[in-house]
C-alpha positions as CSV (number, residue, x, y, z in Angstrom):
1,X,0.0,0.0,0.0
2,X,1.1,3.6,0.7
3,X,5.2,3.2,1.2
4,X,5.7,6.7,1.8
5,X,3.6,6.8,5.0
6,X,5.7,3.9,6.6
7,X,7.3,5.8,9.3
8,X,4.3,7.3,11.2
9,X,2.5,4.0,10.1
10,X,5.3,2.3,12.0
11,X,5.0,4.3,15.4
12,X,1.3,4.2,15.8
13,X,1.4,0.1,14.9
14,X,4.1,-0.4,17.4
15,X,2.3,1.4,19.8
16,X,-0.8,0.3,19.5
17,X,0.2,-3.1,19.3
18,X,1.4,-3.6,22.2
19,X,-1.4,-1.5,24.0
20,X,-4.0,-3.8,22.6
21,X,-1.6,-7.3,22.7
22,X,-3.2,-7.6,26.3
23,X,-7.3,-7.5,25.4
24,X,-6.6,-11.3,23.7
25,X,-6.2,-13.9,26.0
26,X,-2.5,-15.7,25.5
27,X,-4.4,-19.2,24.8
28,X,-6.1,-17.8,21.8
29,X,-3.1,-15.8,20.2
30,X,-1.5,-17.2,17.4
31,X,2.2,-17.7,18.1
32,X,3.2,-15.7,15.3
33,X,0.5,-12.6,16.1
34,X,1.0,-11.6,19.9
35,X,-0.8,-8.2,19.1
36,X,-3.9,-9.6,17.4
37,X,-6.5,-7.6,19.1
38,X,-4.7,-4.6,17.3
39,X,-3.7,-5.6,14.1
40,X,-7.5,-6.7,13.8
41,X,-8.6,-3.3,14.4
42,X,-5.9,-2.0,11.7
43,X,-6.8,-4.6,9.6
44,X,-10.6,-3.6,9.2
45,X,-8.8,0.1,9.1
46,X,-7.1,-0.9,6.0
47,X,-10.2,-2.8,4.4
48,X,-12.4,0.4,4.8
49,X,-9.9,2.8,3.1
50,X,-9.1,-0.1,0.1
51,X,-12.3,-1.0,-0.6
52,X,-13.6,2.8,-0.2
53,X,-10.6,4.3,-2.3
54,X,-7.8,2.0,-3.7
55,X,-9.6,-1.0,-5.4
56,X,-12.1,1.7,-7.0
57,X,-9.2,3.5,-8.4
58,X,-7.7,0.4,-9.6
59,X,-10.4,-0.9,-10.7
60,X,-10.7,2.1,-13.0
61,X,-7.3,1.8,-14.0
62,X,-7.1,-2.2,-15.3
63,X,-9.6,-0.4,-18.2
64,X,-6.7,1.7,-19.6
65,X,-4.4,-0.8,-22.8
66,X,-2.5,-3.8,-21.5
67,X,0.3,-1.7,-23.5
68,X,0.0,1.3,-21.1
69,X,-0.6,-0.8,-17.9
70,X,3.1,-3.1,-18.8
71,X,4.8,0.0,-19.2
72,X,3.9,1.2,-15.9
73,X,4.7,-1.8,-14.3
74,X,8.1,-2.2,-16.3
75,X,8.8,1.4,-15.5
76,X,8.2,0.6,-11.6
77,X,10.5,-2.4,-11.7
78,X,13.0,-0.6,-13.2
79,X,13.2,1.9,-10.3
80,X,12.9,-1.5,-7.7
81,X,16.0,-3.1,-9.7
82,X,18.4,-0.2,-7.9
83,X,16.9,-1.7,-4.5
84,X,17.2,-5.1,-5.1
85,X,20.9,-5.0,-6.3
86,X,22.0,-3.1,-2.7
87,X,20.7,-6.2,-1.3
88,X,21.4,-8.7,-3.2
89,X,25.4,-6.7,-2.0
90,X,24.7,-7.1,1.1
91,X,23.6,-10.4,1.2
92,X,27.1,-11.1,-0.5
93,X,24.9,-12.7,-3.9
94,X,27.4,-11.3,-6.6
95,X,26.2,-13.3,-9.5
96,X,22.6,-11.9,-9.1
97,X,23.9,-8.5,-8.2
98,X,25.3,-8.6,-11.4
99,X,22.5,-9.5,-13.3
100,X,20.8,-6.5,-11.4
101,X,23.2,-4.4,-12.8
102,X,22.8,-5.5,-16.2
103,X,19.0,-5.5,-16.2
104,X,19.0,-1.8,-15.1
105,X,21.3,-0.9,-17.6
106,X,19.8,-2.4,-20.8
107,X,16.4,-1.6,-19.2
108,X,17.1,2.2,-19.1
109,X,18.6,2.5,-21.6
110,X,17.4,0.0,-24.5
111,X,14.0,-0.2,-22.6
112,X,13.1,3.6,-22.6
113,X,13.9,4.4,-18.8
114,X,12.5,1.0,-18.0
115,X,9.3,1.6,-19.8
116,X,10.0,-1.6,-22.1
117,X,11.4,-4.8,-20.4
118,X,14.4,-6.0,-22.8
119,X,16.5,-7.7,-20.0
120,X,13.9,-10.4,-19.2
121,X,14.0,-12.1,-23.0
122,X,17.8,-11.7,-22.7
123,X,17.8,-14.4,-19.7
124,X,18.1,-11.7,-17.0
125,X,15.6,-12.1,-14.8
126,X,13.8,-10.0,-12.6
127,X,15.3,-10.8,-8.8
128,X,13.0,-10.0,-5.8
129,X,15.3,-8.8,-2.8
130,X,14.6,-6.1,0.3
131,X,16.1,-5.5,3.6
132,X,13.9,-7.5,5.6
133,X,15.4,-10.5,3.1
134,X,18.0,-9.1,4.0
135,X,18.0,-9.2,7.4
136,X,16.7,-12.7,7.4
137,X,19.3,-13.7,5.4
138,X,21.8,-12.8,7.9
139,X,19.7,-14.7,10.4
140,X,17.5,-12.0,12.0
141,X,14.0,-13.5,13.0
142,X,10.7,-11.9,11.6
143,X,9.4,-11.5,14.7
144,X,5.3,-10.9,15.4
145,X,3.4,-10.4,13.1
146,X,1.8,-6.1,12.4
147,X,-0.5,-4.4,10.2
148,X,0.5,-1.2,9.2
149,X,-1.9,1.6,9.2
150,X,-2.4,1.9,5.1
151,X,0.5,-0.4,4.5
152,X,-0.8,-3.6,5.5
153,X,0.8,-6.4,6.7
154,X,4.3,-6.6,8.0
155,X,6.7,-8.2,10.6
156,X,8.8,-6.4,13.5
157,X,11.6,-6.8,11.0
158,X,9.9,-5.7,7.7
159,X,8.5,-2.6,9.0
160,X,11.7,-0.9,9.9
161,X,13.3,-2.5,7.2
162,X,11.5,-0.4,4.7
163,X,13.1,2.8,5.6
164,X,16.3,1.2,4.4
165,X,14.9,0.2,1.3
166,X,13.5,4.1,1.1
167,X,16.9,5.0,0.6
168,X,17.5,3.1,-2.3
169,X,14.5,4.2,-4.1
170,X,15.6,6.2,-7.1
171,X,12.5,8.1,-6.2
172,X,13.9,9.4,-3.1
173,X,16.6,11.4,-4.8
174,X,16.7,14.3,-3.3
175,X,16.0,16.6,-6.3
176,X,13.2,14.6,-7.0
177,X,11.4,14.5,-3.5
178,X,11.9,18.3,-2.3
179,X,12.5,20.4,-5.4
180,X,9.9,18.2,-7.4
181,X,7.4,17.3,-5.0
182,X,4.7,17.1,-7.0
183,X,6.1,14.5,-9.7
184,X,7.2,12.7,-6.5
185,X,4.1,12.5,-5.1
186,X,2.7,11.5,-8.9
187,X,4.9,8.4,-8.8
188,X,4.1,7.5,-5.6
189,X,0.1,6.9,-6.3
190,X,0.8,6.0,-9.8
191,X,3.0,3.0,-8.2
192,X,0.3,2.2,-5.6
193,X,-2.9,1.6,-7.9
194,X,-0.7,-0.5,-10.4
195,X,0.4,-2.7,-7.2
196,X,-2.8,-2.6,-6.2
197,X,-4.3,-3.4,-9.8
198,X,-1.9,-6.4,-10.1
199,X,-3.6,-8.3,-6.9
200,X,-7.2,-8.2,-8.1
201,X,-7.2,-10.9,-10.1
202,X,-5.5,-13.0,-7.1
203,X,-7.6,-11.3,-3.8
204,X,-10.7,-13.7,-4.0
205,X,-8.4,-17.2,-4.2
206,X,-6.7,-16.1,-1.5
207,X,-10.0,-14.8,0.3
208,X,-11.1,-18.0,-0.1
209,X,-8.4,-20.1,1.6
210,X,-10.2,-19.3,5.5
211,X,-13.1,-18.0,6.3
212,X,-11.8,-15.3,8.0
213,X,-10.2,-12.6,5.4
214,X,-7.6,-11.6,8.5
215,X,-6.2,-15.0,8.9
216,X,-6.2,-15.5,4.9
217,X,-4.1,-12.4,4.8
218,X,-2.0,-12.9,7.8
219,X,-1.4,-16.4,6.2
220,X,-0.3,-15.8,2.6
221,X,1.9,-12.9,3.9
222,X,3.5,-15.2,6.5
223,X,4.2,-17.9,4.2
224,X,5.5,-15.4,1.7
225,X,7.9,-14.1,3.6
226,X,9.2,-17.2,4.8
227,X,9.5,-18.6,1.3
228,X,11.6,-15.5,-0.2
229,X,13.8,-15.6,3.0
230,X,14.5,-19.4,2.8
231,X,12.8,-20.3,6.0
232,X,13.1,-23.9,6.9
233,X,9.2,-24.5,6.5
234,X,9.1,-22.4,3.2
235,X,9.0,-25.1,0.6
236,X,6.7,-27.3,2.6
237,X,4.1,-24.3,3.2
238,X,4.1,-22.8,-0.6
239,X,3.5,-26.4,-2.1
240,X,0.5,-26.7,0.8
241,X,-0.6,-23.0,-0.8
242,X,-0.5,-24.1,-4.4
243,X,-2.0,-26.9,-4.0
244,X,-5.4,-25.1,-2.1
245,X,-5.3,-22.9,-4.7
246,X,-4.9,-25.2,-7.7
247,X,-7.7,-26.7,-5.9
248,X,-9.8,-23.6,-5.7
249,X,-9.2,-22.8,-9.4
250,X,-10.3,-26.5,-10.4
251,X,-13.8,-25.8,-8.2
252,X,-14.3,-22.4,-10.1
253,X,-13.5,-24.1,-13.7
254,X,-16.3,-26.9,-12.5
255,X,-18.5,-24.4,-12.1
C-alpha cells in the first residue's frame, strides 16, 4: 500500500500493538500474532480505506491498454531493480547483483527508462530482494506479526526495514522528492494503484483459503515471507498453498 507513509504507520502500529496485545487472552493468540486484538482493528482500518478508495481506483485503472498498464509496471521495476541489487550486496549474492546491474542498464537505456522490459528475454531475470530479506538472510527472525496503518501487513523486522529500502528508491533522490514534489508524489500513487491493480485478479483465491479474510491475509503474507527468506518450512508451506489454490481454481472451472 502507501510506502511513503511507513514511518508514522510504524510508530502508531508499534504502539498500538502492544497497548491492545493484552485484550486477547495468551491461549487464543497465534504464536506468530501476539498483538492480534490490534492488528484486527488495523486490519478492518485498511479494508475500509481499500475498498472505499484504492480498489475503486484500480479498478478504473485495469480499463486503460494492457500496452500502457506493462509499461507502468516495467517502469516501476525498473526503479525496484536499484533496491534489489543493494541487497542482493549485502547479502554477498554477486552473481545476481550482477545481473541487477545489467537488467538496469539495458532496461534504461534500450527499454526507454524501464518503460520496455528488454532484459527479461535476454535471460536476466527480474530478482525479488529487500532489507527484511536481508536481514533474514543474515539470520534476524521476523518476529510478530503487524498491520501497518495503510501499508498492510508486515513483521517487527519488515516494517523498519522499509526505511532502508526508502533509501534506495531512485524516487527518493533528493532533487526529486523536495525540489519536485509534486512528480514525486505522482509516482508515488501512480505505483500504488498499479500494485494494487496487479492483486485483483488474485484477492478472491486467496480470500477463499479461511473464512476469515484476517487470517487468509495474515497467512499468505507469513508464508510469503518465509518462502523468499528461505525459512526452513518455506517449501513445505508454498506447495501446501499451491496446492489449495490449484484446488480452488479447479472448483471455479467446475462451475
Amino acid at each position: 500500500m502507501l510506502r511513503w507513509l511507513v514511518v508514522p504507520g510504524l510508530a502508531l502500529g508499534l504502539l498500538l500493538g502492544l497497548a491492545g496485545c493484552a485484550s486477547v487472552p495468551s491461549e487464543d493468540r497465534h504464536p506468530d500474532d501476539p498483538w492480534e486484538s490490534y492488528n484486527r482493528a488495523m486490519f478492518a482500518f485498511n479494508q475500509e480505506v481499500d475498498q472505499a478508495i484504492l480498489r475503486p481506483t484500480a479498478v478504473q485503472y485495469r480499463r486503460l491498454p494492457d500496452p500502457v498498464q506493462t509499461g507502468v509496471g516495467n517502469f516501476f521495476s525498473n526503479l525496484n531493480d536499484v533496491t534489489v541489487l543493494f541487497n542482493n550486496l549485502l547479502q554477498g549474492n554477486l552473481h545476481a547483483a550482477a545481473s541487477d546491474t545489467s537488467r538496469l542498464m539495458f532496461n534504461t537505456t534500450f527499454g526507454l527508462a524501464g518503460l520496455i522490459d528488454v532484459a527479461s528475454p535476454m535471460g536476466l531475470d527480474k530478482n525479488n530482494e529487500d532489507f527484511g530479506q536481508t536481514l533474514g538472510a543474515w539470520g534476524v527472525p521476523s518476529g510478530p506479526y503487524l498491520q501497518l496503518p495503510l501499508l498492510g501487513p508486515s513483521t517487527a523486522r519488515d516494517a523498519p526495514a522499509r526505511l532502508v529500502d526508502s533509501q534506495t528508491d531512485p524516487r527518493n533522490v533528493r532533487s526529486v522528492r523536495r525540489d519536485r514534489t509534486p512528480l514525486w508524489v505522482g509516482l508515488v500513487v501512480v505505483d500504488v494503484v498499479d500494485m494494487r491493480a496487479g492483486l485483483i485478479d488474485t484477492e478472491a483465491m486467496i480470500d477463499q483459503l479461511s473464512d476469515d479474510p484476517y487470517i487468509a491475509m495474515r497467512r499468505a503474507y507469513l508464508q510469503r515471507r518465509d518462502f523468499l527468506t528461505g525459512g526452513a518450512q518455506a517449501d513445505e508451506q508454498a506447495e501446501e498453498m499451491l496446492d489449495e489454490l490449484e484446488a480452488l481454481e479447479a472448483m471455479e472451472a467446475g462451475e
